[in-house]
C-alpha positions in Angstrom: 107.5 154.8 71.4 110.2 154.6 68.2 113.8 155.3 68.2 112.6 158.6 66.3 110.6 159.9 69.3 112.8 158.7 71.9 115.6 161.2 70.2 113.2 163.8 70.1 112.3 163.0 73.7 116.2 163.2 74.9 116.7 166.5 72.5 113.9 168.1 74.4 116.1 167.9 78.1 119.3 168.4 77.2 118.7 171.3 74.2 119.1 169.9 70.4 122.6 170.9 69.7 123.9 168.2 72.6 121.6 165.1 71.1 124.6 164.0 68.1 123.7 161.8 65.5 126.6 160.6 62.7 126.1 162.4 59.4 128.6 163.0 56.7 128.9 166.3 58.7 129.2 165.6 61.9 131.5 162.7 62.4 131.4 160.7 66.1 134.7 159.2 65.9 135.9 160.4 69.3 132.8 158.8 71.2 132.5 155.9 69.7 136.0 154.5 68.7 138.0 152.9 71.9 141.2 154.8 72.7 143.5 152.3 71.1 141.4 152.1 68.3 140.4 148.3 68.5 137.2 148.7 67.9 134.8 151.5 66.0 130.7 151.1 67.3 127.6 152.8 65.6 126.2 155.0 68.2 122.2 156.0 68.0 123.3 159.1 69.4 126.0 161.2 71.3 124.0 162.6 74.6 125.7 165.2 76.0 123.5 166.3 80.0 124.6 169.3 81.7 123.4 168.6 85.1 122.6 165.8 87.5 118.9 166.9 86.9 119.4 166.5 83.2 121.2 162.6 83.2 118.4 161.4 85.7 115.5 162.4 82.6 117.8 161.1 79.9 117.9 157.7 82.0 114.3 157.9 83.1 113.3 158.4 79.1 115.5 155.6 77.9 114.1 153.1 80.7 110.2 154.3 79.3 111.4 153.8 76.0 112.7 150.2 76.3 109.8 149.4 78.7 107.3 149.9 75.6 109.8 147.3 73.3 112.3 150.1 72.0 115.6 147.8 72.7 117.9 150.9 74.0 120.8 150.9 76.0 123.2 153.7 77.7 126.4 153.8 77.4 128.2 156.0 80.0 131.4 157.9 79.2 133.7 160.4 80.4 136.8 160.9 78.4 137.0 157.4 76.5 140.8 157.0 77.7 140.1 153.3 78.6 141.6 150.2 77.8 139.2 147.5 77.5 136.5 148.6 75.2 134.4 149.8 77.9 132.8 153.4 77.2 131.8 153.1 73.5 128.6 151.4 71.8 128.3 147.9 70.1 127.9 147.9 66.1 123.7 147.8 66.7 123.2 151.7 66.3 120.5 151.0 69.4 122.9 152.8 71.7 123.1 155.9 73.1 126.4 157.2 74.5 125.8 159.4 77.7 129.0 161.5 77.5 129.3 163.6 80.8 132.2 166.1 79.6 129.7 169.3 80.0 130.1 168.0 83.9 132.9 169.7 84.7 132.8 171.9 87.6 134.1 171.9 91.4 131.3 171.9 93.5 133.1 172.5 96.9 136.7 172.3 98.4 136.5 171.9 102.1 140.4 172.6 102.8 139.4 172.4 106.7 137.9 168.2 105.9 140.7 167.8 103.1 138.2 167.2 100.5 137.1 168.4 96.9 133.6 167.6 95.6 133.2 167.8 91.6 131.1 166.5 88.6 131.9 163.6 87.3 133.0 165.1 84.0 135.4 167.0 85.6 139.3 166.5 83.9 141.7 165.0 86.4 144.2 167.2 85.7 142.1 170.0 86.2 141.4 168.7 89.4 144.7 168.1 90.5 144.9 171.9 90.1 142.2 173.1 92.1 143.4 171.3 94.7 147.3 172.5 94.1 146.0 176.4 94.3 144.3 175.9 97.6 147.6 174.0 99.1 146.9 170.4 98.4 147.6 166.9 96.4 145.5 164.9 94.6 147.5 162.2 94.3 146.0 159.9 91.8 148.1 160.4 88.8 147.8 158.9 85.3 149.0 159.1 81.9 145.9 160.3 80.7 145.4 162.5 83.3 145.1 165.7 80.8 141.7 164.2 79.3 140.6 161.3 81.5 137.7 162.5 83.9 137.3 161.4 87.4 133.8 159.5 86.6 136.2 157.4 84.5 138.4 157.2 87.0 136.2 155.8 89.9 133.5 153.4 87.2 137.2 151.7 86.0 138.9 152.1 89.6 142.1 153.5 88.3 145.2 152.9 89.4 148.8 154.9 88.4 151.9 155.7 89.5 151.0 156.8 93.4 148.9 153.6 94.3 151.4 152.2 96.4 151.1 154.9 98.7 147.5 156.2 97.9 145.6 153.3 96.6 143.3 153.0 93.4 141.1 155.4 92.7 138.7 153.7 95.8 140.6 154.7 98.1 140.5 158.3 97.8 136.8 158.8 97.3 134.5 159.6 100.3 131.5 159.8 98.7 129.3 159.8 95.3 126.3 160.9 93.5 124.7 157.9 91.1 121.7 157.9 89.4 120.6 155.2 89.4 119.2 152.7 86.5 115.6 154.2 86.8 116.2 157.4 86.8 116.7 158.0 90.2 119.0 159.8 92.3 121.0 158.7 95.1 122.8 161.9 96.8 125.7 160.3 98.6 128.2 162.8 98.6 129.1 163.4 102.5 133.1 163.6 103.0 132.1 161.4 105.9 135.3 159.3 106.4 133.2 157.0 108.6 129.4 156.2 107.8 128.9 152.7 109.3 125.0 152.7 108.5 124.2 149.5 106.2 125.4 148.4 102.4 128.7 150.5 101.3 126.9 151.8 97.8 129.9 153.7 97.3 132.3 151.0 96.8 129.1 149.0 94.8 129.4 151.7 92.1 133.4 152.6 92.1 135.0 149.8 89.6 131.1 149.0 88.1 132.0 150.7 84.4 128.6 152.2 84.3 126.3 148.7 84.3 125.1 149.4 87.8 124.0 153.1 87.5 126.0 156.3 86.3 128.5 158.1 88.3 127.5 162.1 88.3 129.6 164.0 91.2 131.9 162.7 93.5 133.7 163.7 96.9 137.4 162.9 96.9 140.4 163.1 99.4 142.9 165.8 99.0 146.1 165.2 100.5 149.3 167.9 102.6 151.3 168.9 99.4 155.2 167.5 100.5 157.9 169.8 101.5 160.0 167.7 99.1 159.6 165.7 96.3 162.8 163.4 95.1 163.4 161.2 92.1 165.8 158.2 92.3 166.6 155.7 89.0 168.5 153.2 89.7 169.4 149.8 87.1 169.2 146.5 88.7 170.2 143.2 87.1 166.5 141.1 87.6 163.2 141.5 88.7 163.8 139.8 91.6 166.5 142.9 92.7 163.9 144.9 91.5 161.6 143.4 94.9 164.2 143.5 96.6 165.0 147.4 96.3 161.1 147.6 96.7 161.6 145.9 99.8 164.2 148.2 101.0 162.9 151.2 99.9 159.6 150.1 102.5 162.0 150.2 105.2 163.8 153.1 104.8 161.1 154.9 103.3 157.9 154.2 104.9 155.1 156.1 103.6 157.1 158.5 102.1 157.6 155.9 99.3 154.9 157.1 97.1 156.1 155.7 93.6 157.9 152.4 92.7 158.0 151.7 89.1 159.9 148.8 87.1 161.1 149.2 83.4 162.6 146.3 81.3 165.4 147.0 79.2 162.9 146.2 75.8 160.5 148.6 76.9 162.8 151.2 77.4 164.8 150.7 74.2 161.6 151.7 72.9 161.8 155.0 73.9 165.1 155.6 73.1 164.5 154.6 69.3 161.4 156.6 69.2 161.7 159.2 71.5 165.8 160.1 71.0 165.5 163.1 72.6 165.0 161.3 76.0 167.8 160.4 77.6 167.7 156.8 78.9 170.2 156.4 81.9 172.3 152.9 81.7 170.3 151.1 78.3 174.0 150.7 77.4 174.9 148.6 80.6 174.7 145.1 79.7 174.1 143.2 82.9 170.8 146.0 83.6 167.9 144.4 82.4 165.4 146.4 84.1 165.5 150.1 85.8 163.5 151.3 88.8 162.5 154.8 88.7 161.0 155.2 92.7 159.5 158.9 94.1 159.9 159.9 97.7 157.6 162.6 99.4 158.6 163.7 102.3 157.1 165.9 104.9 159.6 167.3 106.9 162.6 169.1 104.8 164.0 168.6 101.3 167.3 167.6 103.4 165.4 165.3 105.7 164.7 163.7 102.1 167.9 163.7 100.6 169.4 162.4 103.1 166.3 159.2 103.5 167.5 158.7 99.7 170.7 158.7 99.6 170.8 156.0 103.2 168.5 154.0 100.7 171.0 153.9 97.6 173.8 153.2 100.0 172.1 150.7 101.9 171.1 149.3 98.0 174.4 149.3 96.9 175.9 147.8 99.9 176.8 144.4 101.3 174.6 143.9 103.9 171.8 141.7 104.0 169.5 143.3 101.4 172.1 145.0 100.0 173.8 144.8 96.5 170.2 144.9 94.5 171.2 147.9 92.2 173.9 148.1 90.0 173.6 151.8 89.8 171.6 154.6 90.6 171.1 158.2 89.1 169.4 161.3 91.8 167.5 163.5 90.0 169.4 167.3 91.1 165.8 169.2 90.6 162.4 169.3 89.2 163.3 169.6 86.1 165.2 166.1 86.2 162.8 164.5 88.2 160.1 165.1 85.7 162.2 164.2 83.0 163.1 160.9 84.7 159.0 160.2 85.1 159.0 161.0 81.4 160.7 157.8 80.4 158.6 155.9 82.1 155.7 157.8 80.6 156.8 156.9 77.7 156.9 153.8 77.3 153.0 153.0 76.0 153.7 155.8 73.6 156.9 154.0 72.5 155.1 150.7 72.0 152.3 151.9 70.2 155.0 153.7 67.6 156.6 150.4 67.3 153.4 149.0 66.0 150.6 147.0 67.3 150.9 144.8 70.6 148.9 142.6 73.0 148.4 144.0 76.0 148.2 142.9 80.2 147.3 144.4 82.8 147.5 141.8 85.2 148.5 141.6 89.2 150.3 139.1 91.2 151.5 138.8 94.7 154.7 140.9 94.9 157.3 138.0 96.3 156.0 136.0 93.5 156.6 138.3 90.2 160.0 137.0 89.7 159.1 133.8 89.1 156.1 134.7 87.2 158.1 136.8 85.1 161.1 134.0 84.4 158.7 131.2 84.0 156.3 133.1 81.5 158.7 134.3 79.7 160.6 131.1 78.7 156.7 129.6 78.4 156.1 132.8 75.7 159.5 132.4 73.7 159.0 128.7 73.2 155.6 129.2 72.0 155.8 132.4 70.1 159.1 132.7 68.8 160.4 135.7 68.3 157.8 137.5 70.2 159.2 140.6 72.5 157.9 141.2 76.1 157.2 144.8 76.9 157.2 144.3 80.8 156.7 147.5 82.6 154.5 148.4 85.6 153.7 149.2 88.7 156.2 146.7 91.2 155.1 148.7 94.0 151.4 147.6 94.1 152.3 143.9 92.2 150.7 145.7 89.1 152.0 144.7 85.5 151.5 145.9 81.6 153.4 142.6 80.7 153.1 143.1 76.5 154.0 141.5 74.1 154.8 142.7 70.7 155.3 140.8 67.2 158.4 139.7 66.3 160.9 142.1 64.9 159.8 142.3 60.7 156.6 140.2 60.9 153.6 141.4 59.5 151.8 142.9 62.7 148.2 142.8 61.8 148.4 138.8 60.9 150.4 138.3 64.2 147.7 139.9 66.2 145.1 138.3 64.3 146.2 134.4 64.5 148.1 134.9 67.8 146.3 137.1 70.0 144.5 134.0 71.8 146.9 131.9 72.5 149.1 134.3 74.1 146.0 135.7 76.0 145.5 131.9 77.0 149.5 131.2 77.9 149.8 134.9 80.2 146.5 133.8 81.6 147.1 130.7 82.9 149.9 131.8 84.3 148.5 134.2 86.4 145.9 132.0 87.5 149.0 129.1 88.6 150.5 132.5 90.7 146.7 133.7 92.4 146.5 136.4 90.6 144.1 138.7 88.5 144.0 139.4 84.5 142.7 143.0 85.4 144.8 144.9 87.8 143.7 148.5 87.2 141.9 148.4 83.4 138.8 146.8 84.2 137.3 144.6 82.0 135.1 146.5 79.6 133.4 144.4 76.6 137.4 143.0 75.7 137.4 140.5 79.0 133.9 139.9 79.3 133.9 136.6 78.0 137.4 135.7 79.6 136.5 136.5 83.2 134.5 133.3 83.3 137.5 131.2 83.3 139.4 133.6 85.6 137.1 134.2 88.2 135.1 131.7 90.7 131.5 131.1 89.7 130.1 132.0 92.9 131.7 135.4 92.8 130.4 135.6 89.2 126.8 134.4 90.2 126.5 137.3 93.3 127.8 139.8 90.5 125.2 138.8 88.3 122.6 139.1 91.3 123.5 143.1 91.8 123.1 143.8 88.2 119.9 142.2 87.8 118.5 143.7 90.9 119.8 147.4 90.4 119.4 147.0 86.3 116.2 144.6 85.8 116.1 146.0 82.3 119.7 145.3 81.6 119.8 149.0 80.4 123.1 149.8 81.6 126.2 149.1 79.4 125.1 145.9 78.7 127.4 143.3 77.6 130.3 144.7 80.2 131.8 143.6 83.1 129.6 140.5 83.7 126.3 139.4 81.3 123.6 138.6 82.4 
């Protein structure tokens, strides 16, 4: 078998028009450049299946093919929002890029079992509102939510702005169909929220990035849409009021807390010089170095939440143990505000990427220990990198960080990438490691950490890792070069 009879092969199941190959007339750019445009690959072809049925052949003809010597790989993708360079090809042109988009459907809502079944191809946000019109949440929510697709989602286990509530995309999934590296098809989709019979294969495959098998269909939670939804912003003078606010917003919250998101004053200067139509509450108060912008649901009454909110924000502002964390604190009146409150926050990576190129972190720490990270890193980072501005934004609620950094103010960008780019990496790093935590919170680690999680992660762990890929992928078929090699 050739490369030429191999496309022929893959045109045959899935119909010619969805087998892509780059021509001056058809350009690939959205499949195989990464979202932030990092890195451009040379794909063999743009697959695009419309069934289960149609993904297992495509798999079954690629593992026949590079059993007789042809040296092809599959690259699974859903809406190529990720970070790391997972979900597009390597520069060989030997790869073919299995884009599940024409998966799209809701299989089955089961309102009476709280659950929603769809392809893997299907858009979050789209989703998010098939579960709305039948009375429910899905509460995963990202910034990408309008293109990302929920077999994204689950291969990178995404995280967002409800985790501290909800949990990573893990959490809310029940169930999945795979097929598997040979073609085969494991049909685990039961909205069984207990199944205690052997290996969880569900959890082997959520957080994989496509090198284990690729994610086709998968049965998600739905959650009681609230009676009331409120939106709090408050300033605080540190990080470490920032936890502290977190703390107090456990207590009087309790799982009505469902978003708890820290801003520093940088990041949002940011989007005040780039997005001036936002309005940025308190960027002119000089002792607020970072903002909190924190979302109660609440199940009971939009009163019952007001009045949870506002005991929070006096107890906050108080001088009781706990107390006096915030400086000040704006209530959002209505939905309207609310969503423009989120907005700033949303924002933000916008903002940065307008200001010009950046390194970026997606790291996690234990929560009682960020605000020494934070002060100890960032003296470590303006010593070494003068100049340098920290972007530090992130999820507080879960210990979940995007602590950038961006070139100094006037410097030629592209050179301070370039010549710095590893020796931040290495400083942040280490950092994390001194603190126990991880240099991939919600990101995953794609092709961009491969060769970093060595030094990050213990060589046992990285040994049994290497152990499930060879076993499930013996042919190292499967977006190869990701996660872990082999």
């Amino acid at each position: 078998m050739t490369f030429t009879t191999l496309l022929q092969t893959l045109q045959t199941i899935v119909g010619a028009e969805h087998v892509r190959i780059e021509s001056a007339a058809n350009d690939l750019v959205q499949y195989v450049q990464d979202w932030r445009r990092r890195e451009r690959g040379v794909a063999l072809a743009v697959v695009l299946p419309a069934s289960t049925d149609e993904v297992a052949q495509v798999v079954q003809a690629c593992a026949a093919a590079k059993a007789q010597g042809v040296a092809v790989s599959i690259v699974p993708q859903g809406g190529n929002t990720g970070m790391v360079v997972g979900s597009t090809p390597d520069a060989t042109g030997t790869q073919i890029v299995l884009n599940l988009q024409r998966m799209n459907k809701v299989r089955k809502l089961d309102v009476g079992n709280g659950t929603i079944t769809v392809d893997a191809g299907c858009v979050l946000e789209n989703l998010q509102q098939a579960c709305l019109e039948k009375g429910h949440w899905f509460p995963l929510s990202l910034g990408s939510q309008g293109s990302c697709t929920i077999g994204g989602n689950l291969s990178t286990n995404a995280g967002g702005t409800q985790v501290v509530r909800f949990g990573n995309t893990r959490e809310l999934c029940l169930g999945l169909e795979v097929v598997t590296a040979q073609g085969e098809v494991w049909s685990g989709l039961s909205g069984l929220r207990k199944d205690n019979t052997g290996y969880d294969l569900r959890d082997l495959f959520i957080g994989a990035e496509g090198t284990l098998g690729i994610i086709t269909a998968a049965t998600m939670k739905m959650a009681p849409i609230p009676v009331a939804k409120l939106t709090a912003f408050a300033a605080v003078s540190s990080m470490k009021s920032a936890v502290k606010l977190l703390g107090l917003a456990h207590k009087h919250l309790n799982a009505g807390l469902t978003g708890f998101e820290v801003m520093g004053k940088f990041a949002l200067s940011l989007v005040h010089k780039h997005y001036p139509q936002q309005r940025v509450p308190f960027l002119d108060m000089a002792e607020a170095h970072y903002c909190v912008v924190l979302e109660l649901s609440d199940h009971a009454s939009e009163a019952h939440a007001k009045e949870a909110l506002e005991r929070l924000m006096e107890a906050a502002l108080g001088t009781e143990e706990g107390g006096g964390c915030i400086l000040d604190a704006v209530l959002a009146e209505n939905l309207t505000q609310a969503k423009q409150l989120w907005h700033i926050r949303e924002c933000i990576p916008l903002a940065q990427a307008q200001e010009g190129l950046n390194i970026k972190h997606d790291i996690s720490i234990p929560i009682s220990s960020i605000p020494e990270f934070v002060k100890l890193t960032d003296a470590k980072l303006a010593q070494a990198f003068p100049g340098a501005r920290l972007v530090n934004y992130g999820h507080l609620g879960d210990g979940n960080l995007h602590y950038n950094v961006q070139a100094p103010e006037g410097a030629d960008q592209d050179a301070f990438l370039t010549q710095q780019e590893a020796g931040v990496n290495a400083l942040v790093f280490e950092m994390v490691d001194q603190f126990e935590g991880s240099i991939s919170a919600e990101h995953g680690i794609g092709s961009l950490k491969v060769d970093k999680l060595p030094q990050h992660k213990s060589p046992v762990a990285l040994e049994l890792m290497r152990t499930i890929k060879r076993a499930l992928d013996p042919q190292n078929m499967m977006n190869p070069g990701r996660v872990v090699r082999v």
